[in-house]
PDB file of N, CA, C and O in Angstrom:
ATOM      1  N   UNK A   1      29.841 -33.056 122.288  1.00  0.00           N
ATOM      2  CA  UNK A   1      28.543 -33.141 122.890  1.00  0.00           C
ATOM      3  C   UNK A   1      28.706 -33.288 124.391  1.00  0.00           C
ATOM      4  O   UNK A   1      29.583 -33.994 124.887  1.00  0.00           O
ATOM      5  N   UNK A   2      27.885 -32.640 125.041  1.00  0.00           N
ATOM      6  CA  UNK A   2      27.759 -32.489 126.673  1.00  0.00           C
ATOM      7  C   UNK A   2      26.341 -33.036 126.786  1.00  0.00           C
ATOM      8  O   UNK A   2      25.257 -32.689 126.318  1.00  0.00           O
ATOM      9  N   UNK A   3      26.966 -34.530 127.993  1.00  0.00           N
ATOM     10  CA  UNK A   3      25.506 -34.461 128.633  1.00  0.00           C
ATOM     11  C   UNK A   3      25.538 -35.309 129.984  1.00  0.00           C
ATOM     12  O   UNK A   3      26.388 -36.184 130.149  1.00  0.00           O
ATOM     13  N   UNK A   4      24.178 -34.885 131.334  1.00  0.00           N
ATOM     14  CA  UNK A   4      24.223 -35.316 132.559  1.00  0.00           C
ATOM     15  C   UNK A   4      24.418 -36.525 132.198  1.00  0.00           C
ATOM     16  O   UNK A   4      24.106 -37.082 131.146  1.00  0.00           O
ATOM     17  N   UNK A   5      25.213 -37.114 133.570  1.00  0.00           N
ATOM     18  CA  UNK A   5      24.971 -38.528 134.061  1.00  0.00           C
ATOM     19  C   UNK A   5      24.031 -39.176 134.241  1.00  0.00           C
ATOM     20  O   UNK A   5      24.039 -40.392 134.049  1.00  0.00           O
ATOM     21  N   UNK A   6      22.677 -38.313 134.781  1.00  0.00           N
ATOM     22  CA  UNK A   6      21.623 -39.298 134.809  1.00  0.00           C
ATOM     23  C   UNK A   6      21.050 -39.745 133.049  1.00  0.00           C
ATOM     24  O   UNK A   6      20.749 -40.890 132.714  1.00  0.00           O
ATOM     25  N   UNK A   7      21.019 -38.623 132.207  1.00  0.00           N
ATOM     26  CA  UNK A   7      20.578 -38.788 131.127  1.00  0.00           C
ATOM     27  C   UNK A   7      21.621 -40.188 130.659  1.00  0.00           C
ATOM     28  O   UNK A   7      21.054 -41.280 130.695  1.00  0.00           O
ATOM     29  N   UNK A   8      22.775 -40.174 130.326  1.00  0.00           N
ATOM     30  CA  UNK A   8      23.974 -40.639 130.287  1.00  0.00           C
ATOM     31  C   UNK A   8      23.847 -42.478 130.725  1.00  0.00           C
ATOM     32  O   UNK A   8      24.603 -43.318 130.236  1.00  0.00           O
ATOM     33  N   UNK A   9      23.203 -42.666 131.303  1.00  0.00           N
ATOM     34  CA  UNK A   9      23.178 -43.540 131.785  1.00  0.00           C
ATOM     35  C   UNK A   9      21.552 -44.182 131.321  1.00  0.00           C
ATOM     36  O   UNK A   9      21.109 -45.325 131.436  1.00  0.00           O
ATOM     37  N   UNK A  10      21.149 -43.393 130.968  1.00  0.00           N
ATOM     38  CA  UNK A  10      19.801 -43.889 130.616  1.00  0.00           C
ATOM     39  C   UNK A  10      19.685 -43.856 128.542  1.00  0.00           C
ATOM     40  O   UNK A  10      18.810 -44.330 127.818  1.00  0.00           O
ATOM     41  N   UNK A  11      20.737 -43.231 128.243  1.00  0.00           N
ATOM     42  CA  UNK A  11      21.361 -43.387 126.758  1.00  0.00           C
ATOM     43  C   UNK A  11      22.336 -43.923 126.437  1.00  0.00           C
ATOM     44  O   UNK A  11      22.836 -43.613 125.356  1.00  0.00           O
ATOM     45  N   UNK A  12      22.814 -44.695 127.080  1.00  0.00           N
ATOM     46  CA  UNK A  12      23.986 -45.068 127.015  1.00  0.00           C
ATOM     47  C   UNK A  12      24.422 -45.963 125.761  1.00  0.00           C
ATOM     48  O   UNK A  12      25.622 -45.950 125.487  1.00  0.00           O
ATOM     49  N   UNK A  13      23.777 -46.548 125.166  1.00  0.00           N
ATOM     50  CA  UNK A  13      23.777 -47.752 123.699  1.00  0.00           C
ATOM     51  C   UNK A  13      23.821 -46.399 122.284  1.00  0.00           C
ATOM     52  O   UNK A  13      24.146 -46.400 121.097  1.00  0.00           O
ATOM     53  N   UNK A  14      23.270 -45.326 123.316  1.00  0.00           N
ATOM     54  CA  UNK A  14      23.198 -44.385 121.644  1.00  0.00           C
ATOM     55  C   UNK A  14      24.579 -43.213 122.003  1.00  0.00           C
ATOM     56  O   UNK A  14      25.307 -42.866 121.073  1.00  0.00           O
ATOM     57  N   UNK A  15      24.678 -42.993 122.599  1.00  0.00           N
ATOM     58  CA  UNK A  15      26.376 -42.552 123.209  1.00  0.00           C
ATOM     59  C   UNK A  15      27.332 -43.119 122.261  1.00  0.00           C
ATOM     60  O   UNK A  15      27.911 -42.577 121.319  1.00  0.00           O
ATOM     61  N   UNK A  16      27.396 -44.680 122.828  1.00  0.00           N
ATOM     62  CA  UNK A  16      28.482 -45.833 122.415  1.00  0.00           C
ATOM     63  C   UNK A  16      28.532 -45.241 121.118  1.00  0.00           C
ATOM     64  O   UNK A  16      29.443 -44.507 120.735  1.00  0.00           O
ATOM     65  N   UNK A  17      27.147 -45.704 120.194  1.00  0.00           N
ATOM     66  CA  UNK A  17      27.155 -45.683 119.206  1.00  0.00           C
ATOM     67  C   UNK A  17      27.346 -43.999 118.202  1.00  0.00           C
ATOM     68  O   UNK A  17      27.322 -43.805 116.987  1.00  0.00           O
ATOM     69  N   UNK A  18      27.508 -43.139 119.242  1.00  0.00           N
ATOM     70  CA  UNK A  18      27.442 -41.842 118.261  1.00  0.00           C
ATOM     71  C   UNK A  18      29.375 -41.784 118.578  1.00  0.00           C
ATOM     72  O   UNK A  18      30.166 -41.606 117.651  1.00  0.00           O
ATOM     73  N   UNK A  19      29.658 -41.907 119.523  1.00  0.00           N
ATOM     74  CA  UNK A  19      31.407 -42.195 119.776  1.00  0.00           C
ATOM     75  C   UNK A  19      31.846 -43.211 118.806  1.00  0.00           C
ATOM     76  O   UNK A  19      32.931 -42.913 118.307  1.00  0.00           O
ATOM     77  N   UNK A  20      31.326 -44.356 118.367  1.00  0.00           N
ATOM     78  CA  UNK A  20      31.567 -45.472 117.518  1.00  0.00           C
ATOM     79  C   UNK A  20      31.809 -44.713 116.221  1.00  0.00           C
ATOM     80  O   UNK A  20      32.739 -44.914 115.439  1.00  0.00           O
ATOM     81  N   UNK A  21      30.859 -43.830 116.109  1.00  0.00           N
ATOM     82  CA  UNK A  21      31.366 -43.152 114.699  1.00  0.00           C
ATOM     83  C   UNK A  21      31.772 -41.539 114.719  1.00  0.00           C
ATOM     84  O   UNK A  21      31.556 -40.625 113.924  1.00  0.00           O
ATOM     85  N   UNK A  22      32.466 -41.614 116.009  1.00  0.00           N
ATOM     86  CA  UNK A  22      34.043 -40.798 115.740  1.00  0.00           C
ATOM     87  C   UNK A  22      33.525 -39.537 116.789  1.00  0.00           C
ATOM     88  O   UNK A  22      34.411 -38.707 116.992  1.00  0.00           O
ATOM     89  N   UNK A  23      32.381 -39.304 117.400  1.00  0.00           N
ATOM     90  CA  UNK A  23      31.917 -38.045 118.172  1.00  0.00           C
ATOM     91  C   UNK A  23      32.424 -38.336 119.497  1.00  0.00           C
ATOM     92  O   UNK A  23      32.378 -39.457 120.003  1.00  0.00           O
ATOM     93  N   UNK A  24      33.000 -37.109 120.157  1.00  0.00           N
ATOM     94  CA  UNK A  24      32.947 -36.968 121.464  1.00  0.00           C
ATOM     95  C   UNK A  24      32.094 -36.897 122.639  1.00  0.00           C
ATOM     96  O   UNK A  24      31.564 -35.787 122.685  1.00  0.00           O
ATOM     97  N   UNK A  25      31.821 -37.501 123.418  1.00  0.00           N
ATOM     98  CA  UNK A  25      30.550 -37.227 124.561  1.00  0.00           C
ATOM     99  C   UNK A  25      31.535 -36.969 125.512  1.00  0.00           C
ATOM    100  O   UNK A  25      32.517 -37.679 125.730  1.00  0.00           O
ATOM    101  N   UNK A  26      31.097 -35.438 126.334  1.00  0.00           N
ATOM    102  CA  UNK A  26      31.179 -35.628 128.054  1.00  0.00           C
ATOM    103  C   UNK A  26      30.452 -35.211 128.687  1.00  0.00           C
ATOM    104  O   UNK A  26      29.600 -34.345 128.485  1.00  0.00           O
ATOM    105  N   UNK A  27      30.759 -35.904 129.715  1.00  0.00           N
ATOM    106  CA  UNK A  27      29.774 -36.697 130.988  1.00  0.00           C
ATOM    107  C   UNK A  27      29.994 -35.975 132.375  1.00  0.00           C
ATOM    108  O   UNK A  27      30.887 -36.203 133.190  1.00  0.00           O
ATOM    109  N   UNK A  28      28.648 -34.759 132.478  1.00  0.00           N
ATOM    110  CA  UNK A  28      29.024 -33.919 133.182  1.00  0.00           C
ATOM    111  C   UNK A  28      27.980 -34.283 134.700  1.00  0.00           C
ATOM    112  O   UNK A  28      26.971 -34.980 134.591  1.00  0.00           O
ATOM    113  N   UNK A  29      28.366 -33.766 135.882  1.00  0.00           N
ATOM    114  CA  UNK A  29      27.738 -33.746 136.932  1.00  0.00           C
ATOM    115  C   UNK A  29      27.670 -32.269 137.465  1.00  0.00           C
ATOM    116  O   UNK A  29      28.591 -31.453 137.509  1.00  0.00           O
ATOM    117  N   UNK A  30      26.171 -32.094 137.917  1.00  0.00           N
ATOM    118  CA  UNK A  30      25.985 -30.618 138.161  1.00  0.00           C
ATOM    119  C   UNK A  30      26.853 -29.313 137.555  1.00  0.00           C
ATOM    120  O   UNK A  30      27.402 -28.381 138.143  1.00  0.00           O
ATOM    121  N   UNK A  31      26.707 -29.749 135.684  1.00  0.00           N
ATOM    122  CA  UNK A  31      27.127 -28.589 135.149  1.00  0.00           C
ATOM    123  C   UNK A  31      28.805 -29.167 135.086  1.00  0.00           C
ATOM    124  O   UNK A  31      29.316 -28.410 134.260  1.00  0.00           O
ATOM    125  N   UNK A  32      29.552 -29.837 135.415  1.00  0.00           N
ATOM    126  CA  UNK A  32      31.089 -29.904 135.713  1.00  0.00           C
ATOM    127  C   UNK A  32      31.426 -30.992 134.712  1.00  0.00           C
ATOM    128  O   UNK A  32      30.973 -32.083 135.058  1.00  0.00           O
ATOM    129  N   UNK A  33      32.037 -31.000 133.664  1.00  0.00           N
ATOM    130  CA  UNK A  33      32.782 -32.279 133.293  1.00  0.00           C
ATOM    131  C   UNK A  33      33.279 -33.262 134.447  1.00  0.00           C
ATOM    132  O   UNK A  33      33.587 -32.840 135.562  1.00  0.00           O
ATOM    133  N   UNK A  34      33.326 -34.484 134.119  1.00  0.00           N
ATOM    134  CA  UNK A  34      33.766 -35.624 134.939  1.00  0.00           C
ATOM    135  C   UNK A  34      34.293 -36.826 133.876  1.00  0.00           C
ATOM    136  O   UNK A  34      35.254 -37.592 133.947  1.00  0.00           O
ATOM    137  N   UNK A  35      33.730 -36.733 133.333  1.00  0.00           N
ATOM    138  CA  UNK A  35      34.116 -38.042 132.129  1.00  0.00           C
ATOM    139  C   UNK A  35      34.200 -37.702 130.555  1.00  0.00           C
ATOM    140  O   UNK A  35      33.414 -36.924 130.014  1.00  0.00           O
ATOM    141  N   UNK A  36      35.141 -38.307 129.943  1.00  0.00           N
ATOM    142  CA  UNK A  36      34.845 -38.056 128.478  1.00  0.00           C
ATOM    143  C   UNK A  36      34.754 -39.433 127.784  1.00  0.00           C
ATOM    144  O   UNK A  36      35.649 -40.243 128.026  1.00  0.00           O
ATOM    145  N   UNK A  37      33.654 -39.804 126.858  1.00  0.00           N
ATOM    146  CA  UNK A  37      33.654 -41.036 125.990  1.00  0.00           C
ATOM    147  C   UNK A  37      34.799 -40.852 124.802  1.00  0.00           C
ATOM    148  O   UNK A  37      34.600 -39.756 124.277  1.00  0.00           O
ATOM    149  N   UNK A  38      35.374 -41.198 124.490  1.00  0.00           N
ATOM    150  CA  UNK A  38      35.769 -40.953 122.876  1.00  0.00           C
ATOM    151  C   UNK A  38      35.887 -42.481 122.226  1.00  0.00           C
ATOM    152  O   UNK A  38      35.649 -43.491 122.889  1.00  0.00           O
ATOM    153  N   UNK A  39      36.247 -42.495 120.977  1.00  0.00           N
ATOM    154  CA  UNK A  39      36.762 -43.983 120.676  1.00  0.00           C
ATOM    155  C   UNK A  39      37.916 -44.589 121.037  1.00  0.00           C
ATOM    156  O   UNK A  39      38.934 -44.018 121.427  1.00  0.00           O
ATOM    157  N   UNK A  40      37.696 -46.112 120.863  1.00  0.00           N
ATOM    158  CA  UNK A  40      39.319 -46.858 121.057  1.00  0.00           C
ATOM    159  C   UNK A  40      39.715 -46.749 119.858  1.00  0.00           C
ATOM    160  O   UNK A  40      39.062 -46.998 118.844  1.00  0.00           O
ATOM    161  N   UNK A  41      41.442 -46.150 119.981  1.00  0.00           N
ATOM    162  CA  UNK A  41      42.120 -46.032 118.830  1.00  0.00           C
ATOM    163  C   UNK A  41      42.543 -47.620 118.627  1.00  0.00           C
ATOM    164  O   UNK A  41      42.830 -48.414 119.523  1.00  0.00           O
ATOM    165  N   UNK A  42      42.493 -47.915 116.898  1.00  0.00           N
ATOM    166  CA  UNK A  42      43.190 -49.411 117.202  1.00  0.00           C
ATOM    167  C   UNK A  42      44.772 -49.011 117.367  1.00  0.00           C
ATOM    168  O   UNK A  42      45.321 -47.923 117.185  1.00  0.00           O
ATOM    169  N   UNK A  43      45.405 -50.495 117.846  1.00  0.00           N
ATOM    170  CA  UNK A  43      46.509 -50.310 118.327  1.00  0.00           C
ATOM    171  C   UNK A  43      47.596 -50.046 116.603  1.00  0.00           C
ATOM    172  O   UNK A  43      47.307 -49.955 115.410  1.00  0.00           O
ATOM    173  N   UNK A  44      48.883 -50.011 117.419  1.00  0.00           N
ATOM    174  CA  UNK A  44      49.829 -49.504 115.933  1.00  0.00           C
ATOM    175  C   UNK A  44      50.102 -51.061 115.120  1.00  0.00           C
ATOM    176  O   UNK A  44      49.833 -52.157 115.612  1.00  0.00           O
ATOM    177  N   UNK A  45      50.584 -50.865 114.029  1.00  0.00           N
ATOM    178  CA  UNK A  45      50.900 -51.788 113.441  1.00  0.00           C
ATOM    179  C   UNK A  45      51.789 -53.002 114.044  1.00  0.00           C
ATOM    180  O   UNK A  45      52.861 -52.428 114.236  1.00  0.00           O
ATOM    181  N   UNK A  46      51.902 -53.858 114.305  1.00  0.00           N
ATOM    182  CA  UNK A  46      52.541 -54.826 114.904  1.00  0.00           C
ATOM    183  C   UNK A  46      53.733 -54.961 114.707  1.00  0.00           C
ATOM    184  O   UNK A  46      53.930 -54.991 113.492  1.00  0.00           O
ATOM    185  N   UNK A  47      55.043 -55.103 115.522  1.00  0.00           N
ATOM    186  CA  UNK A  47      56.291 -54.596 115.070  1.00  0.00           C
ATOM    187  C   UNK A  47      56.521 -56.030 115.018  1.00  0.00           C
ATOM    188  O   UNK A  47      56.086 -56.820 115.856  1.00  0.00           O
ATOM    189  N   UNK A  48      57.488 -56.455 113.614  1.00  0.00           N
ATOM    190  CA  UNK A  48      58.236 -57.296 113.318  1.00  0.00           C
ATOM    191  C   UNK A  48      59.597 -57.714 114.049  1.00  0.00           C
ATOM    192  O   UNK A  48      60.620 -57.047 113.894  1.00  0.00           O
ATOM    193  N   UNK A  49      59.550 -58.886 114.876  1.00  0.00           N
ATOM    194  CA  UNK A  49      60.869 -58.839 115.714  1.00  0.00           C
ATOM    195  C   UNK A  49      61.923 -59.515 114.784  1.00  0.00           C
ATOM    196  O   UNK A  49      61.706 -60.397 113.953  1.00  0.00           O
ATOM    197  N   UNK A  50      63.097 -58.926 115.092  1.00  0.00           N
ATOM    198  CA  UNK A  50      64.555 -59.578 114.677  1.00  0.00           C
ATOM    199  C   UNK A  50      64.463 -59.337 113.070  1.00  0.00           C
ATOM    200  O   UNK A  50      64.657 -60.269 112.290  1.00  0.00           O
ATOM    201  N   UNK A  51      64.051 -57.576 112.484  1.00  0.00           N
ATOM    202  CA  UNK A  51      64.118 -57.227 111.536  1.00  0.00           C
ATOM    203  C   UNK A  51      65.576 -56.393 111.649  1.00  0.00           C
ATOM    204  O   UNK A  51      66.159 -56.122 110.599  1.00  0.00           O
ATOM    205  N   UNK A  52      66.153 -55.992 112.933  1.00  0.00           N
ATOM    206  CA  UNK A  52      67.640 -55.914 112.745  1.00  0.00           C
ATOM    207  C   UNK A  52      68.648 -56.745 113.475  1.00  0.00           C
ATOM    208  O   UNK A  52      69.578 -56.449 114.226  1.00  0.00           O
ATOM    209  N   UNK A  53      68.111 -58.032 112.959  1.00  0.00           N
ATOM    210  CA  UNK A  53      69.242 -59.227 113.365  1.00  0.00           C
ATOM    211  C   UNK A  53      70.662 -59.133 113.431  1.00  0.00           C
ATOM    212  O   UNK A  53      71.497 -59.137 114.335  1.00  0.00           O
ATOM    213  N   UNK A  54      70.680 -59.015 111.698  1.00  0.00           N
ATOM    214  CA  UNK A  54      72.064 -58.839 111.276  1.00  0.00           C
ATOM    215  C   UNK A  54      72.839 -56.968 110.873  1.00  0.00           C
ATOM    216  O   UNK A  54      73.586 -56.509 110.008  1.00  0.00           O
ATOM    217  N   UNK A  55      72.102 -56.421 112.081  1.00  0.00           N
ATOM    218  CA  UNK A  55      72.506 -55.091 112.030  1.00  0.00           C
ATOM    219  C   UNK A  55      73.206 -54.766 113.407  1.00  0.00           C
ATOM    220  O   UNK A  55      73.850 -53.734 113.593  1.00  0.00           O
ATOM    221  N   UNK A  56      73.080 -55.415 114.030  1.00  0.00           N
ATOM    222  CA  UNK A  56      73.253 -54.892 115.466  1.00  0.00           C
ATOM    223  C   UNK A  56      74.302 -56.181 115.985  1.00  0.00           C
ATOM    224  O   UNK A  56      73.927 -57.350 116.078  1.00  0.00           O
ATOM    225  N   UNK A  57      75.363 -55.808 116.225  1.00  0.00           N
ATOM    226  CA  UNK A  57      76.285 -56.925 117.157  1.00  0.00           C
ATOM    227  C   UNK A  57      76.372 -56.486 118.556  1.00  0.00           C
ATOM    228  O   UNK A  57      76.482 -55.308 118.896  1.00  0.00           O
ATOM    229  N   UNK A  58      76.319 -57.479 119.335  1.00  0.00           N
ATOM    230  CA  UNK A  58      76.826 -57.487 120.867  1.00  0.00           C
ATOM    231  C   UNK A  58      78.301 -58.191 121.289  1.00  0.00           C
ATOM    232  O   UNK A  58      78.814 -59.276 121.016  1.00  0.00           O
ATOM    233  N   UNK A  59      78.631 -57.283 121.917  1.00  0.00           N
ATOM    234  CA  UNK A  59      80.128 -57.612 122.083  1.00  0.00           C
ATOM    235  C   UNK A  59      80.065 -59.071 123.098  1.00  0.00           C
ATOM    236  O   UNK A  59      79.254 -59.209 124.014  1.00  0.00           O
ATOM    237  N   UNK A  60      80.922 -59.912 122.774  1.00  0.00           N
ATOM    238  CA  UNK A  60      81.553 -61.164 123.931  1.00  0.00           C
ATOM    239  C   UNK A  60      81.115 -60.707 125.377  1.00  0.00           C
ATOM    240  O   UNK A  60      80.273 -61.347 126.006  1.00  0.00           O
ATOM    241  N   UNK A  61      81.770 -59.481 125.918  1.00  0.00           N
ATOM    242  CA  UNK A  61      81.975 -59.061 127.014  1.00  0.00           C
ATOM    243  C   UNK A  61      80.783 -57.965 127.443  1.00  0.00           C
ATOM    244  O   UNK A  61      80.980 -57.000 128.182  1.00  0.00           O
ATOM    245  N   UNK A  62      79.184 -58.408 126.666  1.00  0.00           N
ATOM    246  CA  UNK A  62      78.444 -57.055 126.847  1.00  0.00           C
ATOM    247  C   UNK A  62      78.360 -57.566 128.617  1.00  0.00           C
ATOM    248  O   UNK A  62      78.654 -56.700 129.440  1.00  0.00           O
ATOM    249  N   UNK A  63      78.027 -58.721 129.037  1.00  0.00           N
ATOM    250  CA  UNK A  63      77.659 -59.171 130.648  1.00  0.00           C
ATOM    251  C   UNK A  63      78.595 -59.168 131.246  1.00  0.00           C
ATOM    252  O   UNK A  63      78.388 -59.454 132.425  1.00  0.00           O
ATOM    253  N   UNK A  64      80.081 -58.878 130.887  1.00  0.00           N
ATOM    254  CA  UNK A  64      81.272 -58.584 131.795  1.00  0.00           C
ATOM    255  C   UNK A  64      81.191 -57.772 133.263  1.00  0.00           C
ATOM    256  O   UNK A  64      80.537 -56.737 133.382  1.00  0.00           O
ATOM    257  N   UNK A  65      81.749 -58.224 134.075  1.00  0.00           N
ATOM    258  CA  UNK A  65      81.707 -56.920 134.976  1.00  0.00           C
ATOM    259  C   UNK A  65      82.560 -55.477 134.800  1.00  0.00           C
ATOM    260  O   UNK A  65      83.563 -55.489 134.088  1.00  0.00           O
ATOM    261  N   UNK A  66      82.199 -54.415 135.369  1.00  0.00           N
ATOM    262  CA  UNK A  66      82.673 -53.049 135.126  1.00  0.00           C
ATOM    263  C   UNK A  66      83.547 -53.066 135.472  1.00  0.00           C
ATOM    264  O   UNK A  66      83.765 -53.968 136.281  1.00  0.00           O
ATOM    265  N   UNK A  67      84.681 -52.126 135.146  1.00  0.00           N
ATOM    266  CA  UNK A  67      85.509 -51.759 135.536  1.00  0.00           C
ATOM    267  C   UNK A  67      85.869 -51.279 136.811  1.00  0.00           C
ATOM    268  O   UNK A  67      84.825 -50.681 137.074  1.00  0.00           O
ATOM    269  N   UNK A  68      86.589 -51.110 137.786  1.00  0.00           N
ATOM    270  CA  UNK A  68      86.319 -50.369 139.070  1.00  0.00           C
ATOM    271  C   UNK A  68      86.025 -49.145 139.288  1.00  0.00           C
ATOM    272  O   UNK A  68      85.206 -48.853 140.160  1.00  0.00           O
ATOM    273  N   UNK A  69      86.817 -47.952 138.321  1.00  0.00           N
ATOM    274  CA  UNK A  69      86.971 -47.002 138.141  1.00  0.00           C
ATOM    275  C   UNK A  69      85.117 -46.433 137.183  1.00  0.00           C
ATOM    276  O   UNK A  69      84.600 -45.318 137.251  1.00  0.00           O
ATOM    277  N   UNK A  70      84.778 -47.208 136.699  1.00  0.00           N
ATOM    278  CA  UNK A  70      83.349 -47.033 136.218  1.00  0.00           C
ATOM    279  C   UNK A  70      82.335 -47.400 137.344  1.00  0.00           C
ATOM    280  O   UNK A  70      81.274 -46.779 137.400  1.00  0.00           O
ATOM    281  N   UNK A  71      82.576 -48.236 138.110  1.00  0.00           N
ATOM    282  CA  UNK A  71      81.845 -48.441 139.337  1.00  0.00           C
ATOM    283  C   UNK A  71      81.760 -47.685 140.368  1.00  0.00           C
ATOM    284  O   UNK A  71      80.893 -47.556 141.233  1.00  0.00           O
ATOM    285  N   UNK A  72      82.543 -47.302 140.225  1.00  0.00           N
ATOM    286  CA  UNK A  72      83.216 -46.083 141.410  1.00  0.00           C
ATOM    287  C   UNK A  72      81.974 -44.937 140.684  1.00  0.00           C
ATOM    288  O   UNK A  72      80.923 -44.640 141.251  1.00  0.00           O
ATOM    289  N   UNK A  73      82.372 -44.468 139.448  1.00  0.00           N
ATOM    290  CA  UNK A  73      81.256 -43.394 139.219  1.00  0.00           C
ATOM    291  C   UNK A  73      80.363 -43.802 139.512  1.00  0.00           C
ATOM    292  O   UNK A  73      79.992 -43.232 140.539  1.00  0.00           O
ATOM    293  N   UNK A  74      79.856 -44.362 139.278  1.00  0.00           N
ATOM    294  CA  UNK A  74      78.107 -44.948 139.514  1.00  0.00           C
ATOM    295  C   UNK A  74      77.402 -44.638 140.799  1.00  0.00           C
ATOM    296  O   UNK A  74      76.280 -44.230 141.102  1.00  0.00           O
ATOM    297  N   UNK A  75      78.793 -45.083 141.616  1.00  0.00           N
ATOM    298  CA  UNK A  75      78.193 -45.090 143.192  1.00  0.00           C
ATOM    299  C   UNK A  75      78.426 -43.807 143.700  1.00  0.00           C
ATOM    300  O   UNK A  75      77.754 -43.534 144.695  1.00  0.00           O
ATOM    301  N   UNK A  76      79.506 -42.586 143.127  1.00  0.00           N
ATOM    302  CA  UNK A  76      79.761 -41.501 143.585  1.00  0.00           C
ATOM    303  C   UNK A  76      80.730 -41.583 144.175  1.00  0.00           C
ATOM    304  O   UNK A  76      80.796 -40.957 145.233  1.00  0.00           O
ATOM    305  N   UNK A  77      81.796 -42.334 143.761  1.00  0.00           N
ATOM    306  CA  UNK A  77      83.127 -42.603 144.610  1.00  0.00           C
ATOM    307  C   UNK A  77      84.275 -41.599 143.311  1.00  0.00           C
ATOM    308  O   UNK A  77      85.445 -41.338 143.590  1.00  0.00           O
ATOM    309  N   UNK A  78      83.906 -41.362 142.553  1.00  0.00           N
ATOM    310  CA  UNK A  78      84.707 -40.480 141.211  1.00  0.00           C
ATOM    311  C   UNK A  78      85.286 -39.334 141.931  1.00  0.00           C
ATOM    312  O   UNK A  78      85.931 -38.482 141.318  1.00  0.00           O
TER     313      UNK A  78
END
């Protein structure tokens, strides 16, 4: 559905509500799209933390410092 801003603004509770149940509105000025209503998607399912606890090891030395020769690449000294 296409419609002016002035209208748009003066319908605005019946917009909400035609987007609320799943329709697109945009919100045109002199003939031009400018805005589109759609719905808020809800967000994704909520991720469970430390469901791979005992899957994943970190080495002693993950915060070690680099090697020189690996540092050297980094900076462009290779």
């Amino acid at each position: 559905m296409e419609i002016n801003i002035y209208a748009a603004k003066t319908q605005l509770s019946q917009l909400v509500r035609r987007v609320a149940d799943g329709e697109e509105v945009v919100i045109t000025r002199n003939g031009q799209p400018v805005a589109r209503l759609v719905p808020v998607t809800q967000a994704a399912v909520a991720r469970k933390l430390g469901t791979l606890a005992h899957a994943i090891r970190i080495g002693e030395d993950f915060d070690a410092p680099l090697p020189d020769e690996i540092l050297d690449a980094f900076e462009g000294k290779a």
